[in-house]
C-alpha positions in Angstrom: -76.9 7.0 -25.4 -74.1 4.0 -25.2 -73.0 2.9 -28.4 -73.5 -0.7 -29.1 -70.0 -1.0 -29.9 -69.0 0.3 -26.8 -68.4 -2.8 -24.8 -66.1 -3.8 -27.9 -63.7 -0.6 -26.9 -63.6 -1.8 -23.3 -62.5 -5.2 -24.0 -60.1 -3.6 -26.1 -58.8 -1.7 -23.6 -58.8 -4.1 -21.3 -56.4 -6.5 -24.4 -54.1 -3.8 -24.6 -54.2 -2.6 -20.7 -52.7 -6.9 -20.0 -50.7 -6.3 -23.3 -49.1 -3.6 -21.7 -48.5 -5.6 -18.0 -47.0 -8.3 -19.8 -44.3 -6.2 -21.6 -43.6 -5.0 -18.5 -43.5 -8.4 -16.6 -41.2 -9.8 -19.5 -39.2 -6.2 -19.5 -38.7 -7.1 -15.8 -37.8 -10.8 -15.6 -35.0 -9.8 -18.7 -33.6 -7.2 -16.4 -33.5 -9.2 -13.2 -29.6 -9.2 -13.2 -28.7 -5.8 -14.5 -26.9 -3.6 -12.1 -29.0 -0.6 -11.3 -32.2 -1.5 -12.6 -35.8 -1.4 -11.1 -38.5 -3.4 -10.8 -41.4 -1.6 -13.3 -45.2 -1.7 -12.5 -48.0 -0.4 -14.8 -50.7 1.4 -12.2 -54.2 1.6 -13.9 -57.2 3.0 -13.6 -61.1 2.6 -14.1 -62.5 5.2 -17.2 -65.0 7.7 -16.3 -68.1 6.3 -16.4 -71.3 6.7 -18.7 -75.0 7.4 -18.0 -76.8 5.5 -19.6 -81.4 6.2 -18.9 -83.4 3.5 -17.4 -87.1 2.6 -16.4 -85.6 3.4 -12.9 -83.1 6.2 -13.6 -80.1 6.7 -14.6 -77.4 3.9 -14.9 -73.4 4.9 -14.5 -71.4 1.8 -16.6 -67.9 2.0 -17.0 -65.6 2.1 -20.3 -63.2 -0.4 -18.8 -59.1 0.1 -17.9 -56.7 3.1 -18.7 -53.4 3.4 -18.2 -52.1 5.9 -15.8 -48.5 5.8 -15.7 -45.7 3.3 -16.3 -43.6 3.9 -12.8 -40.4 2.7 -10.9 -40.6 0.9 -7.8 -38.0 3.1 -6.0 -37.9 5.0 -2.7 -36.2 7.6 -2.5 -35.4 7.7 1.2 -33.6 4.6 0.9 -32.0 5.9 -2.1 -29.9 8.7 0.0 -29.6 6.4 3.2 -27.7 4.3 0.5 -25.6 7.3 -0.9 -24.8 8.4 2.5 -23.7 5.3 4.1 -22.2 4.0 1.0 -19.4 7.3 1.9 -18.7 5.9 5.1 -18.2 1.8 3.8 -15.7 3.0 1.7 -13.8 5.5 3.9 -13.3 3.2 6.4 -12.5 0.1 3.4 -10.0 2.3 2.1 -8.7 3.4 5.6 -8.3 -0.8 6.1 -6.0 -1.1 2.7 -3.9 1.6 4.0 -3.5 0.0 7.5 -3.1 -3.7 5.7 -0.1 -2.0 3.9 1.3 0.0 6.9 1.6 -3.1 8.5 2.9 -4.8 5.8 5.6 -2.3 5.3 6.9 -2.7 9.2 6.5 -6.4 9.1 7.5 -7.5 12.7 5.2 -10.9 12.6 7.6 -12.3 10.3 11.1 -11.2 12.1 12.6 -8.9 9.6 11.2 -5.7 10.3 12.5 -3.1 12.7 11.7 -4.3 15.9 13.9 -7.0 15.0 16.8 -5.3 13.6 16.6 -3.6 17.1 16.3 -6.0 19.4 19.4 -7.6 17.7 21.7 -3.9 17.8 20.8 -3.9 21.3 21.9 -7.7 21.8 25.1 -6.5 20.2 26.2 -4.0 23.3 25.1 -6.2 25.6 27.4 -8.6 24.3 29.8 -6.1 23.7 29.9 -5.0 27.4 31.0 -8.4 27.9 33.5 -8.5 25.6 35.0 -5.3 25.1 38.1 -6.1 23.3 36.7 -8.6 21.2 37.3 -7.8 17.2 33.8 -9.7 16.4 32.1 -7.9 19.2 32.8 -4.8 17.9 32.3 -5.7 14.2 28.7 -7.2 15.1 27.9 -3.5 16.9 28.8 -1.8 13.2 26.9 -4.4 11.3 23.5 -4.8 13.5 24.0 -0.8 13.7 24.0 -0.8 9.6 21.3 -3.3 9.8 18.8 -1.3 12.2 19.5 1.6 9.7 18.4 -0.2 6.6 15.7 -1.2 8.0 14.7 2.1 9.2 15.4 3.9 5.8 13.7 1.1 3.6 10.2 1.2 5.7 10.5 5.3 5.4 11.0 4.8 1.7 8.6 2.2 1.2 5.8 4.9 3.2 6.6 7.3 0.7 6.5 4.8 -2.2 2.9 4.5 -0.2 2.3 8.1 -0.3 3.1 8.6 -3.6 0.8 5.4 -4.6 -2.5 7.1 -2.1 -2.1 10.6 -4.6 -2.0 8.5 -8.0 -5.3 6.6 -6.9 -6.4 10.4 -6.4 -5.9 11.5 -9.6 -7.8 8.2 -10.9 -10.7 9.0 -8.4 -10.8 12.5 -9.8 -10.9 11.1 -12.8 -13.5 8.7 -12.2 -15.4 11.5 -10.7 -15.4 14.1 -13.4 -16.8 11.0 -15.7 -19.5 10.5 -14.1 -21.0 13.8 -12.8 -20.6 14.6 -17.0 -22.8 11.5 -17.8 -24.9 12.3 -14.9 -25.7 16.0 -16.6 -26.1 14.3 -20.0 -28.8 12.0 -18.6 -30.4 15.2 -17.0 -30.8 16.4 -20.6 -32.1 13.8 -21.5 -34.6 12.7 -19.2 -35.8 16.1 -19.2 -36.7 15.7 -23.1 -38.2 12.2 -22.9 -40.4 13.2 -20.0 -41.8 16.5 -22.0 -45.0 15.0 -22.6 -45.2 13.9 -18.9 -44.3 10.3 -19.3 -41.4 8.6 -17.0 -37.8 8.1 -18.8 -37.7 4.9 -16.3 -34.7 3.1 -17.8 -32.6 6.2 -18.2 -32.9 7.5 -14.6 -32.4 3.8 -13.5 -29.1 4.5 -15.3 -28.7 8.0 -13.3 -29.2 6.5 -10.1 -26.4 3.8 -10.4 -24.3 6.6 -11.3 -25.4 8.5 -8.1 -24.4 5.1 -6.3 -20.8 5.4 -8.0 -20.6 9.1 -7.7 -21.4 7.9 -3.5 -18.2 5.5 -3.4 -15.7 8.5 -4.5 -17.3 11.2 -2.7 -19.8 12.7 0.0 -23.1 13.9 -1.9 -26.6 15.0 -2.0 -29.2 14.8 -4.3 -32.3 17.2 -5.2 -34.4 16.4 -7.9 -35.9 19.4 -9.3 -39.8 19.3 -10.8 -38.4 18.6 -14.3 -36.9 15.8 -13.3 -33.4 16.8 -13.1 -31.1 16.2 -10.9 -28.8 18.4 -8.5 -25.8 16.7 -7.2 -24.1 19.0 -3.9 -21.2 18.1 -2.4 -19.9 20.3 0.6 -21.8 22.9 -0.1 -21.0 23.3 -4.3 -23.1 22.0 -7.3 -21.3 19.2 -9.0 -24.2 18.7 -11.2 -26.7 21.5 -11.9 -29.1 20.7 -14.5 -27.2 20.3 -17.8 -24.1 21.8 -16.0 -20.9 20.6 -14.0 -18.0 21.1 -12.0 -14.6 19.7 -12.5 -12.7 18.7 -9.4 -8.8 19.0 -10.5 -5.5 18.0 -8.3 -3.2 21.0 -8.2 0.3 21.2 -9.7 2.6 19.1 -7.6 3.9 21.3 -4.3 7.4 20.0 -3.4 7.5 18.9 0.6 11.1 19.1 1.2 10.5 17.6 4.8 9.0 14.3 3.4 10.9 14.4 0.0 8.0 14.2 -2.0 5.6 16.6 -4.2 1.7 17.1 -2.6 -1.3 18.0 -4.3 -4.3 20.0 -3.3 -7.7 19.5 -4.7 -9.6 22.2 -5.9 -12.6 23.3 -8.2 -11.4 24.4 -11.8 -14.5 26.4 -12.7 -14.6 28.3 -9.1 -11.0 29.8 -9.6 -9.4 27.1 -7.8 -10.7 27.3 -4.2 -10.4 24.1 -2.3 -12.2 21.0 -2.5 -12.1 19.1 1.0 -14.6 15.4 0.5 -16.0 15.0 3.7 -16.1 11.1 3.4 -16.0 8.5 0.7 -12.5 7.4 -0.9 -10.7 10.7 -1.7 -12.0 11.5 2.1 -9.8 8.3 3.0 -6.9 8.7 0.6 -6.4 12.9 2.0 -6.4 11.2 5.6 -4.3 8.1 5.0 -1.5 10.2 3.2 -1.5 12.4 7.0 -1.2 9.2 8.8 1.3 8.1 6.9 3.3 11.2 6.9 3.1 10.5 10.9 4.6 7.2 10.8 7.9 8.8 8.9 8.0 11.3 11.8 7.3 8.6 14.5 10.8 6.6 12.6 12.3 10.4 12.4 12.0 10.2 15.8 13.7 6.8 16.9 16.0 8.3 14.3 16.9 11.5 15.7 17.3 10.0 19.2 20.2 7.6 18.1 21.9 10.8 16.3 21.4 13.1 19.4 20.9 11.3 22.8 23.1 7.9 21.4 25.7 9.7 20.0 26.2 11.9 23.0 26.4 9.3 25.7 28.5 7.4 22.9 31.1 10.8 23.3 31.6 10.3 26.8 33.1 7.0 26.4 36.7 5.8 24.9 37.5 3.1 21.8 40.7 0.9 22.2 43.0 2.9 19.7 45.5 3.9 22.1 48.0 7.5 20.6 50.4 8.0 23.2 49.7 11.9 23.8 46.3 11.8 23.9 45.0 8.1 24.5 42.1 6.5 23.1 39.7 8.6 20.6 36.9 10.2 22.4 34.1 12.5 21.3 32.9 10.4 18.7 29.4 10.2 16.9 28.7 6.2 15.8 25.7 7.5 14.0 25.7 10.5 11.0 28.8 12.5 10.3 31.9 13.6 12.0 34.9 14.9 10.2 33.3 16.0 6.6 33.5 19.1 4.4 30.3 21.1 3.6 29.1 22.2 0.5 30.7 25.5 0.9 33.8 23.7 1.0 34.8 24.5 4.8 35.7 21.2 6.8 34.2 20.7 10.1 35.9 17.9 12.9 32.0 16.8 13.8 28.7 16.9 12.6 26.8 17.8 15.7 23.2 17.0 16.5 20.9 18.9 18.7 16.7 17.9 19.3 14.5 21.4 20.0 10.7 21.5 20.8 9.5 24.6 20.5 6.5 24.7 23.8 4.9 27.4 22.5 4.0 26.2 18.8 4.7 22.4 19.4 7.2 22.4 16.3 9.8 19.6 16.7 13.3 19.6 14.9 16.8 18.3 14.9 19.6 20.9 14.4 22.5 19.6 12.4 25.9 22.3 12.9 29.3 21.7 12.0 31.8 22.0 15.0 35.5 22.2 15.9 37.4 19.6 18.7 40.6 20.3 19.9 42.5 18.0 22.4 44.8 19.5 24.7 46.9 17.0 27.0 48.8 17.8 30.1 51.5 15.7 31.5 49.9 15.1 35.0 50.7 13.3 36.9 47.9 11.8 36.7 48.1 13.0 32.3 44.9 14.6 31.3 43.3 15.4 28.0 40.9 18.1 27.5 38.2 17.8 24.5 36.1 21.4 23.8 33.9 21.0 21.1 32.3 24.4 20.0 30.0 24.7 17.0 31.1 27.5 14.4 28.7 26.2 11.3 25.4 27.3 10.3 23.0 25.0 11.8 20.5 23.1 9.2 17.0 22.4 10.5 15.9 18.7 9.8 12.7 17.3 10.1 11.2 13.7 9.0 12.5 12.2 6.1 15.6 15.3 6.2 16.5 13.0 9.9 16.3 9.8 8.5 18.4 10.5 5.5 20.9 12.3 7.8 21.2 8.5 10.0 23.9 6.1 8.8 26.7 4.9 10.5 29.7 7.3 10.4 32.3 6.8 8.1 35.1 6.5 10.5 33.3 3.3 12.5 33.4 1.7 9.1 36.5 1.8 7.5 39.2 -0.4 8.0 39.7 -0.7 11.6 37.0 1.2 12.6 35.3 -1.2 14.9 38.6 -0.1 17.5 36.9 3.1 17.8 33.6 1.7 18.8 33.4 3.5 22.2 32.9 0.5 24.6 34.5 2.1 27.9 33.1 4.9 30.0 35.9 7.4 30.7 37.2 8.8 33.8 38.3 12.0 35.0 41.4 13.0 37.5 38.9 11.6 40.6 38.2 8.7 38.8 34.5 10.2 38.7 32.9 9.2 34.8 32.7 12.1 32.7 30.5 14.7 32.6 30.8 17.4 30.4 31.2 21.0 31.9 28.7 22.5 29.7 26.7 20.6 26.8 24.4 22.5 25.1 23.7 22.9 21.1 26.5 25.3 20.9 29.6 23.3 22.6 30.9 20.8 25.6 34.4 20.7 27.5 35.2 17.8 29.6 38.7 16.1 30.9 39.8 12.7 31.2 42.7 10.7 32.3 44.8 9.9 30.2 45.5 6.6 31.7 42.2 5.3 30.6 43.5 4.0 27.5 42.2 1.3 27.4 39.1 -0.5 26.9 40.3 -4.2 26.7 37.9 -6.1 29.2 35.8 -3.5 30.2 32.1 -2.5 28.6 30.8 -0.1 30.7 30.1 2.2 27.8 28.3 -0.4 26.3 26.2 -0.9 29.0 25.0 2.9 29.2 24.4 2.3 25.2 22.1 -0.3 25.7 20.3 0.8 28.3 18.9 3.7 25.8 16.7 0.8 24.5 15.1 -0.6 27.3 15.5 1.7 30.5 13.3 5.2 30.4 15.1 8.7 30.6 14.1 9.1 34.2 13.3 6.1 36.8 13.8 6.3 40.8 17.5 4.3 40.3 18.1 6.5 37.0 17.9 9.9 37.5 18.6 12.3 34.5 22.3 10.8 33.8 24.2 9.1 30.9 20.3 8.1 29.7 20.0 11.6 28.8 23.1 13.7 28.7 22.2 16.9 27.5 19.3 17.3 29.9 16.7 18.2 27.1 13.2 16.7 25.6 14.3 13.2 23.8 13.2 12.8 20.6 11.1 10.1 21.8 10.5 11.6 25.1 11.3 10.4 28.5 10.5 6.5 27.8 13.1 4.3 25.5 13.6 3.6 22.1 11.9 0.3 22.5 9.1 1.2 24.1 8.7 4.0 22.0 8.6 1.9 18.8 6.8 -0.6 20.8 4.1 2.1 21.6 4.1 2.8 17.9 3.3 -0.5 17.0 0.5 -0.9 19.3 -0.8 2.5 18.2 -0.8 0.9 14.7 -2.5 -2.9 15.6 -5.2 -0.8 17.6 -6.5 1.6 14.9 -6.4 -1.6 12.3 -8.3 -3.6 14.7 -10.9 -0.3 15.4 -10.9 0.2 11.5 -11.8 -3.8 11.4 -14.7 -4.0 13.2 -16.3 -0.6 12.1 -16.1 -2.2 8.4 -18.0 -4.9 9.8 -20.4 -2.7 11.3 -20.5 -0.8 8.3 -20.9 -3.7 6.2 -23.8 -5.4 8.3 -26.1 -1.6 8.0 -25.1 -1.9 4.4 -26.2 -5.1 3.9 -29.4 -3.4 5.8 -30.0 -0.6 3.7 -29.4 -3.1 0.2 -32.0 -5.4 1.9 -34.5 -2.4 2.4 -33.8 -0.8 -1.4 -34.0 -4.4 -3.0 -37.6 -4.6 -1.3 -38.6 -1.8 -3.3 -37.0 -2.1 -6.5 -35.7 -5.6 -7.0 -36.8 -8.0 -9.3 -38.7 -11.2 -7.2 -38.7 -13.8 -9.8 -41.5 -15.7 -8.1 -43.9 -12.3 -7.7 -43.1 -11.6 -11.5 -44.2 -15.0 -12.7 -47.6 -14.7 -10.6 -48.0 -11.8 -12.4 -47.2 -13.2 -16.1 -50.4 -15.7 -15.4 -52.9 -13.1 -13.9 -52.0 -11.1 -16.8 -52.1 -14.0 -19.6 -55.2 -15.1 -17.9 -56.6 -11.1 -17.8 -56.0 -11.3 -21.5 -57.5 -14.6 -22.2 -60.5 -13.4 -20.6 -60.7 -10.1 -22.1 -60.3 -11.9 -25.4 -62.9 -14.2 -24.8 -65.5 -11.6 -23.7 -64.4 -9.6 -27.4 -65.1 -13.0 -28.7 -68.3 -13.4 -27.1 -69.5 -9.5 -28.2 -68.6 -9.9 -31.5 -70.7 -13.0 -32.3 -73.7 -11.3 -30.5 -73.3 -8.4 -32.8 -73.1 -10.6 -35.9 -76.6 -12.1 -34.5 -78.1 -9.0 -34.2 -76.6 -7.8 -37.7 -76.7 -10.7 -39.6 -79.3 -12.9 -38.5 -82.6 -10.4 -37.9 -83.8 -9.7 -41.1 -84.5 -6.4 -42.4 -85.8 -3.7 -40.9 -88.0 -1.3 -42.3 -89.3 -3.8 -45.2 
């Protein structure tokens, strides 16, 4: 049979069932702004009923409001839609930086970067053809030569000053990384303790979450929750977080790159004996690919680089200065960029530095050969008087690549001591026919070639310096210019068959069109961000109007309920109080 004070307990569980909706309301509105939290929701339920006997049967009444559970208004599948695309925004944010400072670095917008310095060493021979004799001319060649240079060496420095920047931010994302999977296996632990007695650790897997969504920026992950309500964190395949338990991502000990002349660093997993850790997106993803692409623009400068110590310096031999030695005329055979006479560090003195450019078509490997080599003149009386230059190579060669080229360019010492701008080779020599010289054989081991002596001179004539600043603007190989002075040696350019400027040009554009590609597939990105925020805030976010409707249906809920105790109470005390006796 019901208890008479039974309709007392369902009011008060109906007090404490509003009680209970109102924390919650006030817990959510105080929350509203806190980064990672969501929205809460009591879900209740009706009590199992009672039978209670009639004249007409039996009667089922109810015992008023329980409460089930105390949840989060999450969804999950929004959850890893965020985690996965939240990778991508930042791989391609960070690939912007890196493009942002690339540009930066070459700077041609502003007129000081190397495009500039170019245009103004090819400005330099043109003016020089004109006036071949001219002191200033020749100077201006040497000092727009030294400027080109500079330039080139300061935005090869100032990549690896990049480079080395790209692995310190890894070692901070690591960092950041090996934090938070730690916390993240802490909160496991203790979620899994506060949910023992089947109740929901709300808050504290709020917290987990937002460290998921951190966890997302650095890295590519997954996430499996497991029926205790732990989590699994997998990236590529390996268990970052496993319950209580954790992997540590470490960078490697610094692996000197002598071709880029700087140290490298490998990621790997300390607990799995150090096999690799590749991140398939997010920003160690972007700072791994960055460093490669800027490692390529050193080779793409190694190249513009190796082509003025190979294919410049070689049509540069074929021509004469305006020195003039009575036996063997004007000095020939001369490189205006690297080294000519020098002693090596073995101590065995060389006349020339010379500079060779292989491609190996097999493998695709691409290197400049640097070999000490002998020149000897020998001059006949003629008539006409002739002077034969053989070069032959008789040191070791050294294999450059990348930053090894650039390092090796710099005007040669000769060109800029005092004087030197005399030996600037501004006239294209002759031979006994009067035919311009070509050598007999020029290859990477030696060259032989003859000239007239009486071509002494090179006051008022630049044809030299025309054939030099061709290299800038006219390809190895058009229908009007064959294979000749743009290409002396016959082989691969460094920079292939175009120019130098159309080369760097090339470069450039390269460079503007994957900034502008990275540029709108951030927006992109951003907009399905903005998407997948929109669609998680549905869920979870605190709606400031929806939360004060509820605050009055649950104040009102109370009220009631109150009123009905209220109400069953002073019945009660009427039936108690004001009946008489019974039994007398």
């Amino acid at each position: 049979m019901r208890s008479t004070f039974a309709g007392l307990n369902t009011m008060v569980r109906g007090i404490q069932n509003n009680q209970l909706s109102l924390d919650t309301v006030g817990h959510n509105i105080t929350n509203a702004s806190t980064e990672g939290y969501s929205r809460q929701r009591v879900d209740s339920a009706a009590t199992n009923y009672q039978e209670r006997p009639s004249l007409y049967g039996g009667v089922y009444v109810g015992g008023g409001v329980d409460v089930v559970a105390l949840n989060r208004a999450r969804n999950i599948y929004a959850d890893k839609q965020f985690w996965s695309e939240n990778s991508a925004q930042n791989l391609y944010q960070t690939y912007k930086t890196n493009y942002d400072k690339v540009e930066t670095i070459f700077n041609d917008s502003k007129k000081t970067g190397i495009l500039n310095a170019m245009q103004q060493f090819y400005s330099s021979w043109v003016n020089l053809s004109d006036y071949a004799s001219d002191a200033a001319s020749r100077t201006a060649v040497i000092t727009k030569g030294n400027n080109l240079v500079d330039r080139i060496k300061t935005s090869a420095k100032q990549l690896q000053a990049q480079i080395d920047a790209q692995y310190e931010e890894t070692r901070i994302q690591v960092g950041k990384l090996n934090g938070i999977t730690k916390e993240i296996a802490r909160l496991n632990k203790n979620i899994m303790l506060a949910e023992t007695n089947g109740g929901k650790a709300n808050d504290l897997r709020d917290q987990r979450d937002l460290l998921v969504d951190k966890l997302s920026e650095i890295t590519n992950v997954n996430v499996y929750e497991e029926a205790n309500g732990q989590y699994t964190v997998v990236s590529n395949g390996m268990s970052l977080v496993q319950r209580e338990n954790t992997l540590t991502v470490e960078m490697s000990e610094p692996i000197y790159n002598q071709q880029y002349g700087l140290s490298d660093y490998t990621l790997r997993i300390k607990e799995a004996g150090g096999i690799g850790y590749v991140p398939q997106s997010g920003i160690l993803k972007a700072l791994s690919d960055t460093i490669v692409q800027d490692k390529g623009h050193i080779d793409q400068l190694a190249d513009i680089s190796a082509t003025l110590l190979t294919t410049f310096n070689d049509v540069h031999k074929l021509g004469a200065g305006i020195d003039n030695d009575p036996t063997t005329g004007p000095t020939t055979w001369l490189n205006f960029f690297g080294q000519n006479k020098f002693t090596s560090p073995t101590g065995t003195t060389y006349d020339q530095m010379q500079y060779t450019w292989h491609v190996n078509t097999t493998t695709g490997e691409r290197w400049m050969e640097a070999a000490g080599s002998a020149i000897t003149r020998t001059a006949t009386a003629g008539p006409p008087a002739e002077v034969t230059v053989t070069a032959t190579v008789t040191g070791g060669p050294d294999k450059l690549k990348s930053m090894q080229i650039i390092n090796a360019l710099k005007i040669s010492d000769e060109l800029t001591a005092q004087g030197g701008q005399n030996l600037v080779a501004a006239r294209q020599i002759a031979d006994a026919n009067g035919t311009k010289v070509v050598p007999t054989a020029l290859s990477g081991t030696g060259a032989t070639y003859k000239y007239k002596v009486s071509e002494i001179n090179g006051t008022g004539d630049g044809t030299m310096a025309v054939e030099l600043s061709k290299l800038f603007n006219i390809d190895e190989m058009t229908a009007t210019n064959p294979k000749g002075s743009m290409n002396p040696r016959g082989t691969e350019r460094a920079v292939s068959k175009i120019s130098i400027n159309q080369y760097y040009n090339g470069m450039m554009s390269q460079l503007g069109a994957d900034a502008e590609n990275i540029d709108k597939t951030l927006k992109q990105q951003d907009d399905l961000m903005t998407q997948i925020e929109q669609w998680r805030q549905s869920t979870s976010g605190v709606d400031w109007n929806e939360e004060l409707t509820n605050m009055l249906k649950f104040q009102t809920g109370y009220g009631a309920c109150s009123r009905v105790l209220t109400s069953m109470d002073e019945m009660l005390d009427k039936l108690i109080n004001g009946t008489g006796m019974v039994g007398r």
